[in-house]
N, CA, C and O atoms as a DFTB+ gen file, in Angstrom:
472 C
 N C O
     1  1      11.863      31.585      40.010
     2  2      12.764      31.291      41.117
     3  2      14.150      31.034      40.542
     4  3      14.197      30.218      39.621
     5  1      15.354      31.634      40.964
     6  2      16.406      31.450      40.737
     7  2      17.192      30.173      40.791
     8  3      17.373      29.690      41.908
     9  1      17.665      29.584      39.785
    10  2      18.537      28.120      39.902
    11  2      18.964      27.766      41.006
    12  3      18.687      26.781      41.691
    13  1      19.981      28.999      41.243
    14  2      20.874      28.632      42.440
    15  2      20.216      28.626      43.906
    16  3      20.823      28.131      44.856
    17  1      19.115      29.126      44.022
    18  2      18.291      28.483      45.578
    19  2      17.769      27.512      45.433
    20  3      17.454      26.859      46.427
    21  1      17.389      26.904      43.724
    22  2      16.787      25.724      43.842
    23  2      17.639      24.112      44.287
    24  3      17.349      23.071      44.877
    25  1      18.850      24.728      43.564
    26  2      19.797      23.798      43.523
    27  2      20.129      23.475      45.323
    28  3      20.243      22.402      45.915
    29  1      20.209      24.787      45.784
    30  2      20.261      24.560      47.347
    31  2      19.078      23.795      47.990
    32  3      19.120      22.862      48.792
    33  1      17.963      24.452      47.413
    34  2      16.558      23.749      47.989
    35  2      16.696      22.251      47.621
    36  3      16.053      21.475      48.328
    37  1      17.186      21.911      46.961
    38  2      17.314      20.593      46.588
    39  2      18.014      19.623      47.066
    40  3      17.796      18.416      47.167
    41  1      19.235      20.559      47.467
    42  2      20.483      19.525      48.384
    43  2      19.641      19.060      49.533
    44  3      19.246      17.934      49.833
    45  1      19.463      20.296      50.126
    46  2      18.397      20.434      51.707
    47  2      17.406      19.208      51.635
    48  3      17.085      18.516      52.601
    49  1      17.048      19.077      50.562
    50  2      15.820      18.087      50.589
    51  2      16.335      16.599      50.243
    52  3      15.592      15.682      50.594
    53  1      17.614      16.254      49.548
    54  2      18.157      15.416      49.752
    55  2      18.938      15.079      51.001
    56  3      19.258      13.935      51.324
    57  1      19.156      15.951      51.532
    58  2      20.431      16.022      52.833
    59  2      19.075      14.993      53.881
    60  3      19.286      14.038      54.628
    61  1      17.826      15.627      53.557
    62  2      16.755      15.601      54.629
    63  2      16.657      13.762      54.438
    64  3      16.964      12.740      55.051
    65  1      15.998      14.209      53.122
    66  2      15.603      12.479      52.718
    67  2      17.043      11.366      53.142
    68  3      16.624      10.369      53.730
    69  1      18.253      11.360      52.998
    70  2      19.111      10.662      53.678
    71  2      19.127      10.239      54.780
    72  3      18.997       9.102      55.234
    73  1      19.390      11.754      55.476
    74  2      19.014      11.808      57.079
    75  2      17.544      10.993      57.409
    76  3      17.438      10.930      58.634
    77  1      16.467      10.399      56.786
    78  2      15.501       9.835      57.144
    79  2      16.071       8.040      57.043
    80  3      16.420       7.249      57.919
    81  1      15.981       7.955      55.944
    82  2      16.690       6.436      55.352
    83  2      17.860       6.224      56.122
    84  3      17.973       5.006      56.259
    85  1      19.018       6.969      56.834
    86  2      20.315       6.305      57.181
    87  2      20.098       6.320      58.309
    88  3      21.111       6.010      58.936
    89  1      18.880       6.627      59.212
    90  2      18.811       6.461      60.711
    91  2      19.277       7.846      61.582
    92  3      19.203       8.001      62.801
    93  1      19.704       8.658      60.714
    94  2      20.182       9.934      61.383
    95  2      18.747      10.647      62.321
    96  3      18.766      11.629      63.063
    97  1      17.952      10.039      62.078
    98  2      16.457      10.980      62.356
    99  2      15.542       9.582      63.002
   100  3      15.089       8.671      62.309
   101  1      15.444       9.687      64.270
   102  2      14.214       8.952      64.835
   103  2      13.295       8.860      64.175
   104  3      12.777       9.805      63.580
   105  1      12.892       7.638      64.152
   106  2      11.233       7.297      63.094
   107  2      10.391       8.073      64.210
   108  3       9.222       8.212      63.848
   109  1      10.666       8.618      65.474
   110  2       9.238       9.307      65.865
   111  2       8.936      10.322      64.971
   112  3       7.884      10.617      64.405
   113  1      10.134      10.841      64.943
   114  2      10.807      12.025      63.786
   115  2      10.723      12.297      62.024
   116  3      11.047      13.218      61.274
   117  1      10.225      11.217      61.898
   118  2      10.589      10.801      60.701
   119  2       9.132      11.797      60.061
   120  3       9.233      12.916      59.557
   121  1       8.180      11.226      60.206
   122  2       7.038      12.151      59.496
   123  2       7.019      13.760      59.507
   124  3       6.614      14.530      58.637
   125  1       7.496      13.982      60.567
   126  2       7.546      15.917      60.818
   127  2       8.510      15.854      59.680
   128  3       7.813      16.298      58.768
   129  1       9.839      15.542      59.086
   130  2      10.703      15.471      58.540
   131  2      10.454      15.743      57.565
   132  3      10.793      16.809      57.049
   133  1       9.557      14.555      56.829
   134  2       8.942      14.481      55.560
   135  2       7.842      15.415      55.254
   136  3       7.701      15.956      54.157
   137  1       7.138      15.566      56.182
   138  2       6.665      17.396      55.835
   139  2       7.002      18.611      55.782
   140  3       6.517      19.583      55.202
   141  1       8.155      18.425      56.651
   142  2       9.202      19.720      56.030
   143  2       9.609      19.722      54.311
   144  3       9.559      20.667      53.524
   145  1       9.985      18.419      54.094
   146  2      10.743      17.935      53.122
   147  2       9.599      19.150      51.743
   148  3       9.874      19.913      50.817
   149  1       8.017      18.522      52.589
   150  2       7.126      18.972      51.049
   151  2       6.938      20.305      51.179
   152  3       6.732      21.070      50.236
   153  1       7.008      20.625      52.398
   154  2       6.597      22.232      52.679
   155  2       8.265      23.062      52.257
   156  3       8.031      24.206      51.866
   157  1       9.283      22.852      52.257
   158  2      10.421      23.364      51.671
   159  2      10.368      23.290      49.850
   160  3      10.713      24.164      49.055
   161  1       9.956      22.281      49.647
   162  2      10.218      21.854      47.999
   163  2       8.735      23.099      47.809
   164  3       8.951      24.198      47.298
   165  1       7.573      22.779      48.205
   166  2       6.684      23.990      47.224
   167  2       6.936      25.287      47.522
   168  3       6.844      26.178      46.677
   169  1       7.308      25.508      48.871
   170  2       7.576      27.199      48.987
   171  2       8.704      27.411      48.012
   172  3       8.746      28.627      47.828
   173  1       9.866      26.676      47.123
   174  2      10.377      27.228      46.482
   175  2      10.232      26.807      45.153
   176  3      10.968      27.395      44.360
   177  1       9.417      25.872      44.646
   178  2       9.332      25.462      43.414
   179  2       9.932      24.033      43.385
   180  3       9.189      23.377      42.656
   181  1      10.816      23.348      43.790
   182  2      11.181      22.137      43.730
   183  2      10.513      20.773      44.267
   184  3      10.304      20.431      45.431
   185  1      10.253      20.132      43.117
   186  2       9.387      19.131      43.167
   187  2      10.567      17.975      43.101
   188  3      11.144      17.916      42.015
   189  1      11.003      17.042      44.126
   190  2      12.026      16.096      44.118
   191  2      11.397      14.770      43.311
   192  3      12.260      14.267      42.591
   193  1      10.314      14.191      43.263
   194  2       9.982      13.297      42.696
   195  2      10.105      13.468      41.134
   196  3      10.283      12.477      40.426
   197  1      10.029      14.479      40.711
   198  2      10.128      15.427      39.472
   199  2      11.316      15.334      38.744
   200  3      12.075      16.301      38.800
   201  1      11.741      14.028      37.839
   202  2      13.239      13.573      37.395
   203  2      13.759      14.615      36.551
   204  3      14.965      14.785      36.729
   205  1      13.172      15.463      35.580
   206  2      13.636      16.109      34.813
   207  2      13.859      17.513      35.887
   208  3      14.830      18.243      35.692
   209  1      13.203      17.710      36.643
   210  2      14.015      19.335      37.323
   211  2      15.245      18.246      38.229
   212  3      16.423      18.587      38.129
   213  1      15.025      17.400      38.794
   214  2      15.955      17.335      39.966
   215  2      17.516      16.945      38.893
   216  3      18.599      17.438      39.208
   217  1      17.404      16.222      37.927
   218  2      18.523      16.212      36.838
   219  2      19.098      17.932      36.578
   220  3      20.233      18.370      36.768
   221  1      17.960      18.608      36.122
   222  2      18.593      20.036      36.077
   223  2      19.126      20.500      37.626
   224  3      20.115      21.223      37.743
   225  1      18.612      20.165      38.417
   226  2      19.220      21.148      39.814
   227  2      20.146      20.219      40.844
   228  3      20.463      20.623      41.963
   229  1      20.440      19.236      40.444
   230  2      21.215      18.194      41.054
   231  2      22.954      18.757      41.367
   232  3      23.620      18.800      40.333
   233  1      23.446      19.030      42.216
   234  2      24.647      19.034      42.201
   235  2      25.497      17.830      42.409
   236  3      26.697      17.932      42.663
   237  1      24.842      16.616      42.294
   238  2      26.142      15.379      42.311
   239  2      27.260      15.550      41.494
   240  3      27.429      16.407      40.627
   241  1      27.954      14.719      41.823
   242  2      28.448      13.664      42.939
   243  2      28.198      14.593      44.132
   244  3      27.749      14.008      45.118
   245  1      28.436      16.220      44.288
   246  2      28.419      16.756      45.664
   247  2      27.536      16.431      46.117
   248  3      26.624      15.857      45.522
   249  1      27.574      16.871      48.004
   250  2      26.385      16.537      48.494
   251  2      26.304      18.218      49.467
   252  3      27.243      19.008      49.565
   253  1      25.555      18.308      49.793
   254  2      25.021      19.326      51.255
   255  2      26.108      18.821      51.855
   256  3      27.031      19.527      51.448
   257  1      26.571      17.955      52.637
   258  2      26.768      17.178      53.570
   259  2      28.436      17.822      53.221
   260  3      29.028      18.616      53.952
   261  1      28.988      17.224      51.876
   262  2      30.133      16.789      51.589
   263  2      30.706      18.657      51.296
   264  3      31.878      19.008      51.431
   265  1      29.854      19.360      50.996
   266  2      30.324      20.997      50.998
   267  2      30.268      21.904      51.758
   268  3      30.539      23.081      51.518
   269  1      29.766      21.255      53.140
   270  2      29.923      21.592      54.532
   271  2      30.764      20.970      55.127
   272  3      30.825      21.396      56.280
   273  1      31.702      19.891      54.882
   274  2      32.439      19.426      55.755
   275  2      34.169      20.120      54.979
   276  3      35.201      20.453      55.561
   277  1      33.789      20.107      53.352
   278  2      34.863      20.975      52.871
   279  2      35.361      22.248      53.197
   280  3      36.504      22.699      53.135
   281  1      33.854      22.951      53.705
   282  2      33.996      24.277      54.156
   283  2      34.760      24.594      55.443
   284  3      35.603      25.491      55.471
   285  1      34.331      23.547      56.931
   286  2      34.321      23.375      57.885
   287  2      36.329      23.340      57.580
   288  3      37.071      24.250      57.950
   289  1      36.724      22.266      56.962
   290  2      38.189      22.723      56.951
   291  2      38.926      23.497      56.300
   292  3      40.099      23.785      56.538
   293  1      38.300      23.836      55.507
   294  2      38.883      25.025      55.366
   295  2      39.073      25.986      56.389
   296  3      40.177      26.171      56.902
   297  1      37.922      26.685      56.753
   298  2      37.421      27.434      57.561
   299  2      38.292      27.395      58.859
   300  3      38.423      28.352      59.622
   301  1      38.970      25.954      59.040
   302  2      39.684      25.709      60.040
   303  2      41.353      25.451      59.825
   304  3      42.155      25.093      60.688
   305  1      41.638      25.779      58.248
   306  2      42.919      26.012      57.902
   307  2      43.131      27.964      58.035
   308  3      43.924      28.840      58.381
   309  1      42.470      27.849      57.762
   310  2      42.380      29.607      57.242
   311  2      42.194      30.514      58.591
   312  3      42.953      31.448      58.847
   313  1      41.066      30.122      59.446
   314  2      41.081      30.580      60.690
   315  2      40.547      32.147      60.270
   316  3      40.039      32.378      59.173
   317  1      40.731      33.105      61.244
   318  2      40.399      34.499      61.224
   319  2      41.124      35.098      60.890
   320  3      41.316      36.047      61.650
   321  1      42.039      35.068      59.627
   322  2      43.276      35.955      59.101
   323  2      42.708      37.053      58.340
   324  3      43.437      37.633      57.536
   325  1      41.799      37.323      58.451
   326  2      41.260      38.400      58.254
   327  2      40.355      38.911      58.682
   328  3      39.393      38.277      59.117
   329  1      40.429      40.169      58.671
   330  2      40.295      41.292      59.822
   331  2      39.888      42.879      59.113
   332  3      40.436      43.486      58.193
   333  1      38.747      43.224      59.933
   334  2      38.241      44.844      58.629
   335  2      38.189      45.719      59.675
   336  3      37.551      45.305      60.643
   337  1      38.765      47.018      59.786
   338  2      38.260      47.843      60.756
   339  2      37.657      49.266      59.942
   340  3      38.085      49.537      58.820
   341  1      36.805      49.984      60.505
   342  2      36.128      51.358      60.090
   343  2      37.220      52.221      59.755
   344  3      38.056      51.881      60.592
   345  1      37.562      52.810      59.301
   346  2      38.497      54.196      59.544
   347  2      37.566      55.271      58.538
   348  3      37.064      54.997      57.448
   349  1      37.526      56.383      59.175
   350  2      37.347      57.595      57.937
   351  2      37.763      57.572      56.905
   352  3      38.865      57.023      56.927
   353  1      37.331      58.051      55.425
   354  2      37.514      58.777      54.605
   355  2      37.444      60.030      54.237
   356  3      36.699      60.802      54.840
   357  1      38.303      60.484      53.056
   358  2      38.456      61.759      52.812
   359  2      38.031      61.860      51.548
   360  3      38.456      61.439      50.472
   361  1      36.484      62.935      52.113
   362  2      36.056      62.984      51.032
   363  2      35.822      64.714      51.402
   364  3      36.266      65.262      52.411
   365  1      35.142      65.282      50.484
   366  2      34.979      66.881      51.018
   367  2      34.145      66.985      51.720
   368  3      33.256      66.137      51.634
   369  1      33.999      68.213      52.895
   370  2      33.744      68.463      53.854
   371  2      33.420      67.065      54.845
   372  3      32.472      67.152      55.625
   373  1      34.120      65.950      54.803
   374  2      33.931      64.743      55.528
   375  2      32.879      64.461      55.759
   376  3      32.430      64.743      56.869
   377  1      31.993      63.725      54.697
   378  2      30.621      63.731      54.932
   379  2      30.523      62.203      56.213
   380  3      29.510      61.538      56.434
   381  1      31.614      62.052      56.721
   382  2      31.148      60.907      57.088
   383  2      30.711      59.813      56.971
   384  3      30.096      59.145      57.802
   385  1      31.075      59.504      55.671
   386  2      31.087      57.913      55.204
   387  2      32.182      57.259      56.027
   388  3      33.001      57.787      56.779
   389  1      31.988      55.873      55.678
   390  2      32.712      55.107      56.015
   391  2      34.000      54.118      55.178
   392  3      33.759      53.768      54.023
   393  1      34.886      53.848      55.608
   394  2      35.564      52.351      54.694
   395  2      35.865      51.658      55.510
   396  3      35.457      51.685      56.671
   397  1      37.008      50.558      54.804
   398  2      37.613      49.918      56.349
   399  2      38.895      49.876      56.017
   400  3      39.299      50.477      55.022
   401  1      39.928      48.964      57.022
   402  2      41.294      49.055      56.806
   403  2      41.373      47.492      56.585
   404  3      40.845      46.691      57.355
   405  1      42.133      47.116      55.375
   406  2      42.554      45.863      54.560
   407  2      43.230      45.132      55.431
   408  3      42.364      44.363      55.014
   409  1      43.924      44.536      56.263
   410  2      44.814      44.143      57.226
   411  2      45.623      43.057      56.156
   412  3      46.784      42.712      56.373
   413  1      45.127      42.751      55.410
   414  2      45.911      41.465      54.545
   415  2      46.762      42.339      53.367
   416  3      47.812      41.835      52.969
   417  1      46.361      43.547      52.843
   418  2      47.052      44.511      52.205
   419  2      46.562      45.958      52.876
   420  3      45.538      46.638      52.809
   421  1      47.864      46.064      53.569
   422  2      47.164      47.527      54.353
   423  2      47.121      48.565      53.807
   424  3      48.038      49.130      53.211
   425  1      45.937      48.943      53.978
   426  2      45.460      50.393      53.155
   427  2      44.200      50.306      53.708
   428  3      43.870      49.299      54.334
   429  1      43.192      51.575      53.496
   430  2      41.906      51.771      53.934
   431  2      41.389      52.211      52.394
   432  3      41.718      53.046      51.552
   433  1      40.552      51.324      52.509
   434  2      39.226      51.059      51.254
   435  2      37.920      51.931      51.509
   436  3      37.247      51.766      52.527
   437  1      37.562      52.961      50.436
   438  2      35.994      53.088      51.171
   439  2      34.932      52.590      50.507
   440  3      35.206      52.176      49.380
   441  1      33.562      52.476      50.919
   442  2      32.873      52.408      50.030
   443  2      32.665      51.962      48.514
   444  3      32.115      50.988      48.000
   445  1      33.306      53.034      48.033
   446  2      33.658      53.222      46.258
   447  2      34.230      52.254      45.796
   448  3      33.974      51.874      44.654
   449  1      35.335      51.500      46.749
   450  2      36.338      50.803      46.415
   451  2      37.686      51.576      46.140
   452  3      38.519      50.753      45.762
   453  1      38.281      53.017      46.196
   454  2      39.139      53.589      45.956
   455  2      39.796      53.966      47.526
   456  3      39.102      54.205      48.514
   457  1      41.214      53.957      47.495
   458  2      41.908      54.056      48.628
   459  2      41.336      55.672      49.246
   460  3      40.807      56.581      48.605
   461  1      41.656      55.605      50.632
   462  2      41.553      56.867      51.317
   463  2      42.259      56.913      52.434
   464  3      42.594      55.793      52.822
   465  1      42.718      58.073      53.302
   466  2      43.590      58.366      53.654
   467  2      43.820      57.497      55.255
   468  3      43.038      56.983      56.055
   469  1      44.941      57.622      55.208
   470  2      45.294      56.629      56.758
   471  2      46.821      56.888      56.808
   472  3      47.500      56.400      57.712
């Protein structure tokens, strides 16, 4: 299993376990929770009680929490300033591929990554 889903599988399962302890989650709630918690950690390999993997897959100080709320403003500085549309390429006999048009540096990209005509 790849690091980097574990490392995610791991936030998830900390994000979870918080959300149990800080009241975010009804104690009716609380047990379904904690079986997610075990049924997420074995479908991917991560065992949280397990000090030596969770040291390897730990992203602290970050949290789940704290790289979704970074994202969220960003996401809300930046907004939709970018923009892709289809246009043809020219290739021989126009096989009908596709690219798109760059709107942030205008030009049409195909596929390949090499400019084409517009």
């Amino acid at each position: 299993m790849a690091d980097k889903k574990q490392k995610l599988v791991l936030s998830i399962i900390e994000f979870l376990e918080t959300s149990v302890t800080d009241g975010s989650i009804k104690s009716d709630d609380k047990e379904g929770i904690e079986v997610a918690i075990q049924c997420i950690g074995e479908a991917f390999g991560v065992d949280p009680s397990n000090t030596e993997q969770k040291e390897k897959l730990s992203i602290k100080p970050a949290t789940l929490q704290s790289l979704f709320d970074v994202y969220l403003k960003t996401k809300d500085k930046v907004g939709a300033q970018v923009s892709f549309s289809l246009c043809p390429i020219d290739l021989p006999d126009n096989l009908g591929y596709q690219g798109y048009w760059d709107n942030r540096n205008p030009r049409c990209v195909n596929s390949f990554g090499t400019l084409c005509g517009r």
